[in-house]
C-alpha positions in Angstrom: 163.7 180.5 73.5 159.9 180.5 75.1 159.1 177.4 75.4 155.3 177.8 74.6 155.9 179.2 71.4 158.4 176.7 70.5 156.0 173.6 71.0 152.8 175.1 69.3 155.3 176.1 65.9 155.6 172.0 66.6 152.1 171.5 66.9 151.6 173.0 63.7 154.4 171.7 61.1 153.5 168.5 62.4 156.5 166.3 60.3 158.4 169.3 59.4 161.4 169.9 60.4 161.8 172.7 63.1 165.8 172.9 63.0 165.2 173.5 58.8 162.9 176.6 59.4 165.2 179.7 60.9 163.0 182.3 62.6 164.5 185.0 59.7 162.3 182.3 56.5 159.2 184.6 55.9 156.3 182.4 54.7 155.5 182.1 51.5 151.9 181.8 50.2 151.0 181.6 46.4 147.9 181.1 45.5 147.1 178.2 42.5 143.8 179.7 41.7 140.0 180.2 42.4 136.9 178.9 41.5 133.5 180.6 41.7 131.5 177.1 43.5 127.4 177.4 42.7 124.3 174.5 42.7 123.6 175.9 39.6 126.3 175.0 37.5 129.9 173.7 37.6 132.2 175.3 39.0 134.3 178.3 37.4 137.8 177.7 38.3 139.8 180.8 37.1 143.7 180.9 36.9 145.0 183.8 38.8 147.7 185.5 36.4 151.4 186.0 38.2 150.9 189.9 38.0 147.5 189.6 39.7 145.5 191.4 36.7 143.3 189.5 34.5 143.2 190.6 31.3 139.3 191.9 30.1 136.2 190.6 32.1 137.5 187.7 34.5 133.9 186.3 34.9 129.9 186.4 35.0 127.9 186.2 37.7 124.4 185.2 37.2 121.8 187.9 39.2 120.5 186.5 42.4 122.6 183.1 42.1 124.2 181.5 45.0 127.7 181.0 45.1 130.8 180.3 47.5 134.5 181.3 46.2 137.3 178.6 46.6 140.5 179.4 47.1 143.9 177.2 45.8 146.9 177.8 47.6 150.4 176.5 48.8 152.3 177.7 52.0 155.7 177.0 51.7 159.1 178.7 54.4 157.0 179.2 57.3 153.6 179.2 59.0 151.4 182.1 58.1 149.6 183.9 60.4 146.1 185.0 60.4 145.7 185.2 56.5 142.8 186.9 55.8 140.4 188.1 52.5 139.9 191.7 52.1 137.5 192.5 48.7 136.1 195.4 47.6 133.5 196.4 45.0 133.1 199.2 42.8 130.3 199.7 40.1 130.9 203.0 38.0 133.0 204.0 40.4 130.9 203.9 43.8 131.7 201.7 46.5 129.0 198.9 46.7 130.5 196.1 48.7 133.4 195.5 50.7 134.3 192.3 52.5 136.7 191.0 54.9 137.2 187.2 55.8 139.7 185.4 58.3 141.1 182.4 56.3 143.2 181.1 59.2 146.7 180.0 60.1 148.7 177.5 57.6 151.9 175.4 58.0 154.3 175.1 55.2 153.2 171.6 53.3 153.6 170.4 49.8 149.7 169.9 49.3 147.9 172.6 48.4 145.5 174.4 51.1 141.6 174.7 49.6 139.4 177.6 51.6 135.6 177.9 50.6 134.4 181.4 52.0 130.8 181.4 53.2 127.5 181.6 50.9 127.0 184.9 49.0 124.1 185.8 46.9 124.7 188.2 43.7 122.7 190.9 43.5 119.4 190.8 41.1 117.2 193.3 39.2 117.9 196.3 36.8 120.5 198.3 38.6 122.5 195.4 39.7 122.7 194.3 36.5 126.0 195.4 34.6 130.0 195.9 35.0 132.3 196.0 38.1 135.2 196.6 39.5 136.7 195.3 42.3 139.9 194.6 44.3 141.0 191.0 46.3 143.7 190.7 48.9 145.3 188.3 50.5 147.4 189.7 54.1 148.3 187.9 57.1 148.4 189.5 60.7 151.9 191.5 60.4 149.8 193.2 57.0 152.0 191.2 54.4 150.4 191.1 51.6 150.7 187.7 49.5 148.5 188.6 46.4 146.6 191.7 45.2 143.9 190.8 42.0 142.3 194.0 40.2 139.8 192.6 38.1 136.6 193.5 36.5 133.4 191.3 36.6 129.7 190.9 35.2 126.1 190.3 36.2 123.8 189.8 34.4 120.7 187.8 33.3 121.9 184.4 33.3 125.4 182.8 33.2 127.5 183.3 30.8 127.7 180.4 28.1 130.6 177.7 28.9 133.3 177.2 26.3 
């Protein structure tokens, strides 16, 4: 009943309905997939498999390249809250990076939702070079989380070759 509250749910489903959305609908996010976005090539736009777990490597990094992730997703139900990006980085079992991102707050609309996170640069030389693990997860404020990806990655020299 607070009125505040009432118009900034308006405010943000814009054409939607308010009557259609109880307050009980959880949101529902589900993310379409993510590309790995870099000047050097074209982008590497990876399909995110329903159990979160890509089978074998999921992808090469080139050392020292520049890159941005992009993320493909649709928000149906109800707004989400302050979705955020937690990842985390392990090479032969050590912590080496961890990373946490806000995304933002969605609506429910039919379209998908794109997010580009900001700029990171892969590590370069020797010791950077090789395999990792790592962990990405997708939670909103009230710690829902929407998608959890274990996957394992590369760097190394140069990109791998495109198919």
């Amino acid at each position: 009943d607070d009125e505040s509250l009432r118009k900034w749910k308006e405010q943000l489903l814009g054409g939607v309905d308010i009557n259609n959305i109880g307050e009980t609908l959880e949101p529902e996010v589900k993310f379409l997939s993510v590309a790995i976005v870099s000047p050097d090539r074209e982008d590497i736009v990876l399909s995110i498999p329903a159990d979160g777990k890509p089978e074998g490597l999921w992808f090469t990094l080139k050392e020292a390249s520049h890159y941005r992730l992009k993320f493909s997703f649709q928000v149906s139900n109800n707004i989400v809250s302050g979705l955020r990006y937690t990842n985390t980085v392990w090479k032969t079992g050590v912590k080496v990076d961890s990373t946490k991102d806000m995304i933002g707050t969605f609506s429910p609309q039919l379209e998908p939702y794109t997010h580009e996170m900001p700029e990171e640069t892969a590590p370069s030389g020797f010791l950077a070079r090789g395999s990792y693990t790592a962990k990405s997860k997708f939670l909103d404020d009230d710690n829902k989380c929407y998608l959890e990806i274990n996957y394992t990655f590369d760097i190394r020299k140069d990109w791998a070759a495109t198919e």
